[in-house]
C-alpha positions in Angstrom: 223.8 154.3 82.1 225.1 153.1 85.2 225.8 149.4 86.2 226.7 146.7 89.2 227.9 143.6 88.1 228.9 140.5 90.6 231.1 137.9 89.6 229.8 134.6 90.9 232.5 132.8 88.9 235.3 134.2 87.3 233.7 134.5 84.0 229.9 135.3 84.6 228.8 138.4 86.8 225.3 139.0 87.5 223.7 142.7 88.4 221.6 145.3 87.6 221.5 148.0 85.1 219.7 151.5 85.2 219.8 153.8 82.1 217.6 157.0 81.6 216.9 158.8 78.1 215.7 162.2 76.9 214.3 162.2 73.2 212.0 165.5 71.1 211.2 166.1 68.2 212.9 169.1 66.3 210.7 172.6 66.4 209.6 172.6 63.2 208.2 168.9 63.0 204.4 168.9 62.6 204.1 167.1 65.7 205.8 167.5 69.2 206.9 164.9 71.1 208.7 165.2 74.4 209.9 161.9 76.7 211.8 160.7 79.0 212.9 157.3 79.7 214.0 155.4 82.7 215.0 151.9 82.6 216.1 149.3 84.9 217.3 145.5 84.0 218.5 142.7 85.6 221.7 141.6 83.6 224.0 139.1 83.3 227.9 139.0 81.3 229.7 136.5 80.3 233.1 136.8 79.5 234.5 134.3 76.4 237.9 135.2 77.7 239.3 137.6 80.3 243.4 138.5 80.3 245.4 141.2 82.2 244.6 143.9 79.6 242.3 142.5 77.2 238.6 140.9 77.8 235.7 139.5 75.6 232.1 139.0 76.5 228.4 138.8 75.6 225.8 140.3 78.1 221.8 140.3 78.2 219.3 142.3 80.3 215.9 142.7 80.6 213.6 144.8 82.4 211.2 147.2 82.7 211.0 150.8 80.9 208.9 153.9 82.6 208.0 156.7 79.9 206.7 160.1 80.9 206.1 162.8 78.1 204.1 164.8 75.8 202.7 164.5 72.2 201.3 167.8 71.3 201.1 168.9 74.3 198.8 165.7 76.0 200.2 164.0 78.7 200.9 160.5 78.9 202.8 157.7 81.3 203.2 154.1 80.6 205.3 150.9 81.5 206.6 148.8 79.2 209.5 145.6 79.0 212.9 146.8 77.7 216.2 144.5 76.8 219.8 144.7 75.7 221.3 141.9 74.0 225.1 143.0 73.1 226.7 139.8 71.5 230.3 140.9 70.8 231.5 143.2 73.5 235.6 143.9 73.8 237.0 145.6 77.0 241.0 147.1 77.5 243.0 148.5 79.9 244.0 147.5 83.5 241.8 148.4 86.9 240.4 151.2 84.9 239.0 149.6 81.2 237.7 151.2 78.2 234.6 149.1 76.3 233.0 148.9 73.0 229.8 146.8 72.6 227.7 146.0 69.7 224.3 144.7 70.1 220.7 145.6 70.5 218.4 147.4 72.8 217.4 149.9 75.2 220.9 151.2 74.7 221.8 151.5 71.3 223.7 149.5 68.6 227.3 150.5 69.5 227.7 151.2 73.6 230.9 152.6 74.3 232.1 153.9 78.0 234.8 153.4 81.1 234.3 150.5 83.5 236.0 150.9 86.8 237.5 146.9 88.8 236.4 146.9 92.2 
């Protein structure tokens, strides 16, 4: 995933999100499946408090999903809505932070990554 966020007020930044996805089926399944997965959201975080070295926040996106695969070996392309709603999100560290985000979505239950302060 990869991210942009604005900060219109100190603690709510607006942006975009882009996050892409590779996902098979192991060789001996029945069935094959083969996909990829690109999606792009509008997004929005907001921060319950932000110190020094230590923030909390909440973000939500939504947007659009583009999946291109196989199943057996028949093509097929299709858009479809996607969302992340991560309700309890921490964040550490100085210019440079660390997160941890639990939620639901496009992304996963548990997001963890390296957020650089512009």
């Amino acid at each position: 995933s990869v991210g942009y966020l604005h900060y219109v007020h100190p603690y709510i930044g607006v942006g975009a999100m882009a996050t892409y996805e590779y996902g098979y089926t192991p060789a001996e399944r029945k069935t094959q499946s083969r996909h990829h997965y690109i999606n792009v959201m509008p997004q929005a975080k907001f921060y319950w408090f932000n110190h020094k070295h230590i923030g909390m926040y909440s973000r939500i996106g939504a947007g659009a999903m583009y999946v291109h695969g196989a199943i057996d070996g028949e093509r097929h392309s299709y858009l479809s809505w996607t969302y992340q709603l991560s309700a309890i999100c921490l964040e550490a560290g100085g210019k440079v932070r660390g997160f941890l985000e639990l939620g639901s979505g496009c992304m996963g239950m548990i997001v963890a990554g390296v957020k650089v302060n512009f």
